[in-house]
TORKERO-645600 format. One record per residue: residue number from 1; residue in three letters; chain; x, y, z of N, C-alpha, C in turn. Coordinates in Angstrom, 1 decimal. Example, Ala and Ser with C-alpha at 12.3 -4.5 7.8 and 13.67 -1.06 7.14 Angstrom:
(1 'ALA' 'A' (13.2 -5.7 7.8) (12.3 -4.5 7.8) (13.2 -3.3 7.8))
(2 'SER' 'A' (12.8 -2.2 7.1) (13.7 -1.1 7.1) (12.9 0.0 7.9))
***
This chain:
(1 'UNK' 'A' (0.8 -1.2 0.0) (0.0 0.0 0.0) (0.9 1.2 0.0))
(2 'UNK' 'A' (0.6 2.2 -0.5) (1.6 3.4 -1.0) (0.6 4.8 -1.2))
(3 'UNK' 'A' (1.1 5.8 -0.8) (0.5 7.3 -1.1) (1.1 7.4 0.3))
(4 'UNK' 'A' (0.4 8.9 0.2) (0.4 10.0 1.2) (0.3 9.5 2.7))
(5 'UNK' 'A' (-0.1 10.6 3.6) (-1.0 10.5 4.9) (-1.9 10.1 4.7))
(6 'UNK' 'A' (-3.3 9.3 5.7) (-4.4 8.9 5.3) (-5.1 10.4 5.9))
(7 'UNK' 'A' (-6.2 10.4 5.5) (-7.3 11.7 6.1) (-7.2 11.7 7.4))
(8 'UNK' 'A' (-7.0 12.6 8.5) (-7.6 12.4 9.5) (-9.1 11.5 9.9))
(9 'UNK' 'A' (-9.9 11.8 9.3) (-11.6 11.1 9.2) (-10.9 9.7 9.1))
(10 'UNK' 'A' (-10.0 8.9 8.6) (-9.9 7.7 9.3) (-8.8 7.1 10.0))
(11 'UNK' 'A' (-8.8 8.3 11.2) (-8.0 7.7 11.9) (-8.1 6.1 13.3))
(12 'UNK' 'A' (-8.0 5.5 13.7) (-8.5 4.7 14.3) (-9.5 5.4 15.6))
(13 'UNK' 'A' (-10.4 4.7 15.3) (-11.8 5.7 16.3) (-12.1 6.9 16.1))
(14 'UNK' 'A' (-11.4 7.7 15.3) (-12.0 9.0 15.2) (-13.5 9.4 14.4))
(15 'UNK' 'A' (-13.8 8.6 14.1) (-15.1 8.0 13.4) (-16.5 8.1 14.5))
(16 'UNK' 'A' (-16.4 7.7 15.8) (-17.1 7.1 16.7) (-17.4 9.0 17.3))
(17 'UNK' 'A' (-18.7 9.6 17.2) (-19.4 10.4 17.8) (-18.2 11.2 18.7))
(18 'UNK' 'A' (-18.2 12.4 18.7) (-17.2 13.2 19.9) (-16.0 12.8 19.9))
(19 'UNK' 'A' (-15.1 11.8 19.0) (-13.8 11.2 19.5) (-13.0 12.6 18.4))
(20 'UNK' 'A' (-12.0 12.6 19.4) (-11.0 13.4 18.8) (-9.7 12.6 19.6))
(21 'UNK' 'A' (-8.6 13.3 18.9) (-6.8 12.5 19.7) (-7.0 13.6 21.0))
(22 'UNK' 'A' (-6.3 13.0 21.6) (-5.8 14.1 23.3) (-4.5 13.9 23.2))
(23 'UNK' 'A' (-4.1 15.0 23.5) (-2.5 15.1 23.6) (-1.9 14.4 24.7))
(24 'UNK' 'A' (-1.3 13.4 24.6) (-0.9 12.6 26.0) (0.7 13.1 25.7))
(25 'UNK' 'A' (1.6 12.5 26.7) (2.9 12.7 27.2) (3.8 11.6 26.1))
(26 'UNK' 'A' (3.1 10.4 25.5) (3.3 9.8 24.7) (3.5 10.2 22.9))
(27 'UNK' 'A' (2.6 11.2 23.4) (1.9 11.4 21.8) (2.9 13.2 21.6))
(28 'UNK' 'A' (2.9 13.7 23.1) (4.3 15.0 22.8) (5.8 14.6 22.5))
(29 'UNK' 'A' (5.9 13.3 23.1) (7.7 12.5 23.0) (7.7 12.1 21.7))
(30 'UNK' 'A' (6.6 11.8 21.0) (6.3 11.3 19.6) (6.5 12.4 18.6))
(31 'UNK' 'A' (6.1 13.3 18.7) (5.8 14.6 18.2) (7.4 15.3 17.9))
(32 'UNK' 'A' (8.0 15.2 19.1) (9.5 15.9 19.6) (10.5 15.4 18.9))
(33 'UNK' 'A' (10.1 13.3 18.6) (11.2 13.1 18.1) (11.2 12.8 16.4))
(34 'UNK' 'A' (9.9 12.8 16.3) (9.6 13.1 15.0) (10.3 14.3 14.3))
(35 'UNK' 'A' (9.8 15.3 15.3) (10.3 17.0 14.8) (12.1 16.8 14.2))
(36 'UNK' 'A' (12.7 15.8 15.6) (14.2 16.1 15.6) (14.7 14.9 14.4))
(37 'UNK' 'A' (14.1 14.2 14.2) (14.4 13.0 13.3) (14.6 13.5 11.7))
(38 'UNK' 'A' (13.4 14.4 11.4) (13.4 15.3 10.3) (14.4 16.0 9.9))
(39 'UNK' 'A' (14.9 17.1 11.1) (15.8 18.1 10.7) (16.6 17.7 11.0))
(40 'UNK' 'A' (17.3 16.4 11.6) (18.5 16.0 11.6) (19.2 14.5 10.1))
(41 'UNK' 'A' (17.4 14.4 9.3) (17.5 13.6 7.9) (18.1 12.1 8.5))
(42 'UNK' 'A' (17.3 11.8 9.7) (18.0 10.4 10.4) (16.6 9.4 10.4))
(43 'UNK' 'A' (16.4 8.2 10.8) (15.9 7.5 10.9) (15.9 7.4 12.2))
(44 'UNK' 'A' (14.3 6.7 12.6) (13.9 6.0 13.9) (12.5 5.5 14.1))
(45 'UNK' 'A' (12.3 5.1 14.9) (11.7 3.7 15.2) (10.5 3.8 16.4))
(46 'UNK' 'A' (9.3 3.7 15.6) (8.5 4.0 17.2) (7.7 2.3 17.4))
(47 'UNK' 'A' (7.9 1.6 18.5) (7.7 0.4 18.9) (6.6 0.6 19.7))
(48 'UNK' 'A' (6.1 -0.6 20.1) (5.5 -1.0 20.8) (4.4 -2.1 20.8))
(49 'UNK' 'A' (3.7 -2.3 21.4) (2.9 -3.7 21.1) (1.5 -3.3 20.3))
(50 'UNK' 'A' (0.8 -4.0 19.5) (-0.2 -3.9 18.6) (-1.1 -3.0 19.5))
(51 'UNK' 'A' (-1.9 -2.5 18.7) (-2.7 -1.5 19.0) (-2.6 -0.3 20.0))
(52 'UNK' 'A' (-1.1 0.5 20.2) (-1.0 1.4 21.3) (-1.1 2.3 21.0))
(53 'UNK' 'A' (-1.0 2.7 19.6) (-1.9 3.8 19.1) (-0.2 4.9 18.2))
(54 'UNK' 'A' (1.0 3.6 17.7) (1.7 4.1 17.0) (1.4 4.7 15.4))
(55 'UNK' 'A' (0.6 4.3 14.9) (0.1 4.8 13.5) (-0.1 6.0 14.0))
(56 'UNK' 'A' (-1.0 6.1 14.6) (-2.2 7.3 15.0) (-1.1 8.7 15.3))
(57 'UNK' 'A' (-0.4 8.1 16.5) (0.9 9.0 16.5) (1.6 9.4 15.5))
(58 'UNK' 'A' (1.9 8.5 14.5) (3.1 9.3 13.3) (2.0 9.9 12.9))
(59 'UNK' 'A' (0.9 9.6 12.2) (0.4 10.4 11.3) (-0.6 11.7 11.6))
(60 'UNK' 'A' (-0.8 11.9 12.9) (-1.3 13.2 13.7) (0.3 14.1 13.7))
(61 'UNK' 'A' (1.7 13.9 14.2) (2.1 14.4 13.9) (2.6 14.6 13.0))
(62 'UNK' 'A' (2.7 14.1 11.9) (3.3 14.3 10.2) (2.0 15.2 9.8))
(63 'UNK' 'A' (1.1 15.0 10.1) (0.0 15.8 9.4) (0.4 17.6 10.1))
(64 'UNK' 'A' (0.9 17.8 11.0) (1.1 18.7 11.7) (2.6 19.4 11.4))
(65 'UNK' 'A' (3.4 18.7 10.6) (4.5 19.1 10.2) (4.4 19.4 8.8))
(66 'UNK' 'A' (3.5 18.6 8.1) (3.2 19.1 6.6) (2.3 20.0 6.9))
(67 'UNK' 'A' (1.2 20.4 7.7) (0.7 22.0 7.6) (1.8 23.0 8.0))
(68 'UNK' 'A' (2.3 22.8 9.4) (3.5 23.4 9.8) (4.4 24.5 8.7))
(69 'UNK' 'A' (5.1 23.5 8.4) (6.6 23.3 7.4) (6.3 23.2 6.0))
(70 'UNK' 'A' (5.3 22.6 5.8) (5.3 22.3 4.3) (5.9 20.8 4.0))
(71 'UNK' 'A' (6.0 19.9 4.9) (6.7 18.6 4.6) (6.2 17.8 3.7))
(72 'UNK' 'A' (6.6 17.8 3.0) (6.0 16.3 2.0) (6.5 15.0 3.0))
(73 'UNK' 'A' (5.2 14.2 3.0) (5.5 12.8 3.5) (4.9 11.7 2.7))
(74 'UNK' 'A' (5.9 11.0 2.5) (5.3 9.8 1.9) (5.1 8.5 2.5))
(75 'UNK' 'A' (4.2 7.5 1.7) (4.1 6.3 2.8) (3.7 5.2 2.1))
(76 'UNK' 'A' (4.7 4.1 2.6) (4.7 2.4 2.5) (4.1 2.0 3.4))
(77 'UNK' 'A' (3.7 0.5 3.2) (3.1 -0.3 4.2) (2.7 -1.8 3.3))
(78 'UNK' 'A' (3.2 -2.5 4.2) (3.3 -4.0 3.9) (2.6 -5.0 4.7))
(79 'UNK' 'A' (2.7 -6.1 3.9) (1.0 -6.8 4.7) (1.6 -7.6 4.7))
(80 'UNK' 'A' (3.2 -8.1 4.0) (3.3 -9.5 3.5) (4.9 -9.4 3.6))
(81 'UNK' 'A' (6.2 -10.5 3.9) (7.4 -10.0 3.4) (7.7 -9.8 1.9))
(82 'UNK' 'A' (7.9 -8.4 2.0) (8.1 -7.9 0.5) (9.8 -8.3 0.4))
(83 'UNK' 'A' (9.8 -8.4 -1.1) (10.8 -8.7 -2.0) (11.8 -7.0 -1.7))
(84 'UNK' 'A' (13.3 -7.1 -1.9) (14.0 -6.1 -2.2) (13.0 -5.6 -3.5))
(85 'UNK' 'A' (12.9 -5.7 -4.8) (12.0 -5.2 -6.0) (11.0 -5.0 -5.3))
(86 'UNK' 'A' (10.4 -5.7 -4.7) (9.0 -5.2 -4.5) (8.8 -3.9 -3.2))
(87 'UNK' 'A' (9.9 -3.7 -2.5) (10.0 -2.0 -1.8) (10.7 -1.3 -2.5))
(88 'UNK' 'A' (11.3 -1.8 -3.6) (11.8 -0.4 -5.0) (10.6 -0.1 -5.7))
(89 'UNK' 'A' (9.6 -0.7 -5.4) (8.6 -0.3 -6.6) (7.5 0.3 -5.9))
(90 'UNK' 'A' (7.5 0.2 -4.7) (6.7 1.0 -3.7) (7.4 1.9 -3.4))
(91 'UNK' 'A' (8.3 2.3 -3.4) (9.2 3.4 -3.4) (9.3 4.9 -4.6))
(92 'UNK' 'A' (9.2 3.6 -5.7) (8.7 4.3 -7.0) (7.3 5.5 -6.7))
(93 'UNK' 'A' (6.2 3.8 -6.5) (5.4 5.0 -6.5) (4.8 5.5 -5.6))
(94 'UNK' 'A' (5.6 5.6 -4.5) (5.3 6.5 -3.1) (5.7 7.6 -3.4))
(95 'UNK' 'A' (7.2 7.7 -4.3) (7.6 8.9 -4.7) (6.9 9.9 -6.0))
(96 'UNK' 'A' (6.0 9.4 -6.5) (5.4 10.1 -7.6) (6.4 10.0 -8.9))
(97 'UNK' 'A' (7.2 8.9 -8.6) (8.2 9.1 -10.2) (7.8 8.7 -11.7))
(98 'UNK' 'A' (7.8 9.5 -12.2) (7.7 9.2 -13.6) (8.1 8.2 -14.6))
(99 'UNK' 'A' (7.3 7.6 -15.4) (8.3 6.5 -16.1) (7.8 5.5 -15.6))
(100 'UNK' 'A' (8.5 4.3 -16.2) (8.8 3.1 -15.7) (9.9 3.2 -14.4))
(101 'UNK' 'A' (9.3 1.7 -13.4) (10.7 1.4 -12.9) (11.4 0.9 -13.6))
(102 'UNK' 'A' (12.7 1.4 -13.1) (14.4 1.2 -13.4) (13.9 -0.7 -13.1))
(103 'UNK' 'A' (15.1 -1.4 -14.0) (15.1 -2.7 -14.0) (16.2 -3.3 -13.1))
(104 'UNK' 'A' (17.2 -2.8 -12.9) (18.6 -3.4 -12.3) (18.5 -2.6 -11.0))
(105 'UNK' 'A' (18.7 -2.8 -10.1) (18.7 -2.5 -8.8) (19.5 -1.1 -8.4))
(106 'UNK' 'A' (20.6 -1.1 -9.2) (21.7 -0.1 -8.6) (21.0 1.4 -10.0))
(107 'UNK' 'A' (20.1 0.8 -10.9) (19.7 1.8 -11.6) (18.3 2.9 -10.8))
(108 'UNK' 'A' (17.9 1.6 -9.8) (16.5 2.2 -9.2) (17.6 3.1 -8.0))
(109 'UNK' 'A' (18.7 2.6 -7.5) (18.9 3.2 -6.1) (19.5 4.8 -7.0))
(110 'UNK' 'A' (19.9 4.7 -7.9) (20.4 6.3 -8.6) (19.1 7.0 -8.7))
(111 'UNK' 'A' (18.3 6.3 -9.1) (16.9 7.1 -9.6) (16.4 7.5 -8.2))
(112 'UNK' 'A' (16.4 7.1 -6.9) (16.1 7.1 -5.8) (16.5 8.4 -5.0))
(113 'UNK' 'A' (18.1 8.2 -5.6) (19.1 9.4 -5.0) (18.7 10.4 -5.5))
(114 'UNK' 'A' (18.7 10.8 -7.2) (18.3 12.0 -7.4) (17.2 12.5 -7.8))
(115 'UNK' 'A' (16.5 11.6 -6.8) (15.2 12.1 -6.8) (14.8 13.3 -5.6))
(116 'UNK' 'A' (15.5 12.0 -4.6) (15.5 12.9 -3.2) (16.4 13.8 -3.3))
(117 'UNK' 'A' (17.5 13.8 -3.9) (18.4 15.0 -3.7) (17.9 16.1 -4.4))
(118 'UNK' 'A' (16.9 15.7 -5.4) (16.0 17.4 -6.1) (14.8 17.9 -5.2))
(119 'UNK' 'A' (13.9 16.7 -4.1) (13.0 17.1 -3.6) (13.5 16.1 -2.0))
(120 'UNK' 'A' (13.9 16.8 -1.4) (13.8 15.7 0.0) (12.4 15.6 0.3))
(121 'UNK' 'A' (12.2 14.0 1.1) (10.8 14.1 1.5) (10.8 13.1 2.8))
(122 'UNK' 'A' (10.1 13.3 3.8) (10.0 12.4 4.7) (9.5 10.6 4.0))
(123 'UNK' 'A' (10.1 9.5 4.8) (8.8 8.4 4.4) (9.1 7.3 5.2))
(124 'UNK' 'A' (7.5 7.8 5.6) (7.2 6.3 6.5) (6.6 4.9 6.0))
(125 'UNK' 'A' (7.5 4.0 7.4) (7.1 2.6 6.7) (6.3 2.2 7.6))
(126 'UNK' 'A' (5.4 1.5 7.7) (4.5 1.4 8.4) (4.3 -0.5 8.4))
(127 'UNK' 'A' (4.3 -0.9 9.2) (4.0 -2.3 9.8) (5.6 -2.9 8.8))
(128 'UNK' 'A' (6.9 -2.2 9.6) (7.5 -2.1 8.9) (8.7 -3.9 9.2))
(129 'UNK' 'A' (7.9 -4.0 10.5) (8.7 -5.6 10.9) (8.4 -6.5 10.1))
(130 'UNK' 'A' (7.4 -6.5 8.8) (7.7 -7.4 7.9) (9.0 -7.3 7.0))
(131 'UNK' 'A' (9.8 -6.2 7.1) (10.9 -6.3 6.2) (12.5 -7.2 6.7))
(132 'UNK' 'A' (13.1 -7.7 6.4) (14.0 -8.3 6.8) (15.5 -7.5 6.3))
(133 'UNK' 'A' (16.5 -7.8 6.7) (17.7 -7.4 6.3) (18.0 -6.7 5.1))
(134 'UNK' 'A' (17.7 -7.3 3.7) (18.1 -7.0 2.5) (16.9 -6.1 2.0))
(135 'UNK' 'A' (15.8 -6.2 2.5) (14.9 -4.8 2.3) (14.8 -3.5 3.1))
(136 'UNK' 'A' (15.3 -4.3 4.3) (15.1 -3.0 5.1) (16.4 -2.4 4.4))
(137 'UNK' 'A' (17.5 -2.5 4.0) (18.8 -1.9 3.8) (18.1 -1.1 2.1))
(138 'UNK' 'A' (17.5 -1.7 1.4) (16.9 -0.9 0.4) (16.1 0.7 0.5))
(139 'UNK' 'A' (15.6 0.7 1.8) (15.5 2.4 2.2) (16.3 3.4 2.0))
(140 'UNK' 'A' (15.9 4.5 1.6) (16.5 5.9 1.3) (17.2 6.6 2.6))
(141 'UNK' 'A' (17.4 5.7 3.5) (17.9 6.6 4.7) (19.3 7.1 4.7))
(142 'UNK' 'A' (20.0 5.7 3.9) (20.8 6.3 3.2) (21.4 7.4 2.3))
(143 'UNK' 'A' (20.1 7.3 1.9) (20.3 8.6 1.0) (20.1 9.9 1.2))
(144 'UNK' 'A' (20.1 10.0 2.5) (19.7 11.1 3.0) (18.2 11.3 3.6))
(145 'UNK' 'A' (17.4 10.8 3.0) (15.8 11.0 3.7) (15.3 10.7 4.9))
(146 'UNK' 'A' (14.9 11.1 5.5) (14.3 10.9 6.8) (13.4 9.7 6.7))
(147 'UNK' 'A' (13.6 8.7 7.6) (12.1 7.5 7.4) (11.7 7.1 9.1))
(148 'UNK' 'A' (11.0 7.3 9.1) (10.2 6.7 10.2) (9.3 5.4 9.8))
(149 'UNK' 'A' (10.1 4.7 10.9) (9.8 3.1 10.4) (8.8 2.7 11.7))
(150 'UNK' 'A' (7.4 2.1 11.7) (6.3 1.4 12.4) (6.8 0.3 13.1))
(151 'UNK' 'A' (7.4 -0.3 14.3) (7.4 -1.5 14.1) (7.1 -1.9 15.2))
(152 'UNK' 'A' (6.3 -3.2 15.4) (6.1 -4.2 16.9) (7.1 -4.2 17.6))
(153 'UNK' 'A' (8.3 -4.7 16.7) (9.3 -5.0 17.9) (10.6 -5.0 16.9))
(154 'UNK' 'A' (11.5 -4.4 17.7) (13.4 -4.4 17.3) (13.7 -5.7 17.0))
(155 'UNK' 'A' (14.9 -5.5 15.3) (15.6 -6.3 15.5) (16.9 -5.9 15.4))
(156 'UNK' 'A' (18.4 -6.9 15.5) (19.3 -5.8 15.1) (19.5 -5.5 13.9))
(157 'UNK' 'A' (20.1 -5.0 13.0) (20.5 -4.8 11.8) (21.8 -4.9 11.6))
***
């Protein structure tokens, strides 16, 4: 799954009569290190166990940093272990790029670089513990971009 932020209107429960987010102490440490993750073009990692309300967190504050700042954020998300090809192509078109994907690997990670080096953009990966070693290493963090990765639980790398 690939695009943007989802609408606030579907954020988990915000649906249900009167529900709005409340700012918890959780959701300001979320917010802070989001902010610092950005401007420092680093990666990091918000854990914890299913349902504690980490989606809800990135994307209340990323919605608040693209009205803010103007951030462009983009966003992956995986249901299944994806292929190294199969997070270059969701990469493709999380980024809006034009064309076909690149066929050879080191042709998509060029296309990748100067893409973000003409537009930097935030991107999150979202239910991102299905990736393993050789995909997670396929991310743009490298390349400079900021990524905020979803995940249940740490592995090392």
């Amino acid at each position: 799954m690939t695009g943007q932020l989802p609408p606030r209107e579907t954020d988990h429960h915000t649906q249900l009569p009167d529900a709005a987010v409340v700012t918890t102490r959780a959701l300001l440490a979320a917010r802070e290190n989001i902010t610092d993750t950005i401007e420092a073009g680093a990666m990091m990692c918000l854990h914890g166990p299913a349902g504690v309300g980490k989606t809800l967190a990135a994307n209340v504050c990323l919605r608040e940093l693209e009205r803010a700042r103007g951030e462009e954020v983009c966003r992956i998300a995986f249901r299944a272990r994806p292929t190294a090809r199969a997070v270059r192509h969701e990469l493709f078109a999380a980024l809006g790029l034009p064309g076909e994907p690149p066929r050879h690997p080191s042709e998509f990670d060029r296309l990748l670089l100067d893409s973000l080096a003409a537009q930097p953009r935030t991107l999150v990966v979202d239910e991102a513990q299905w990736l393993n070693r050789e995909t997670f290493r396929v991310l743009p963090v490298r390349l400079g971009s900021p990524v905020l990765a979803d995940r249940d639980r740490l592995r090392r790398w």
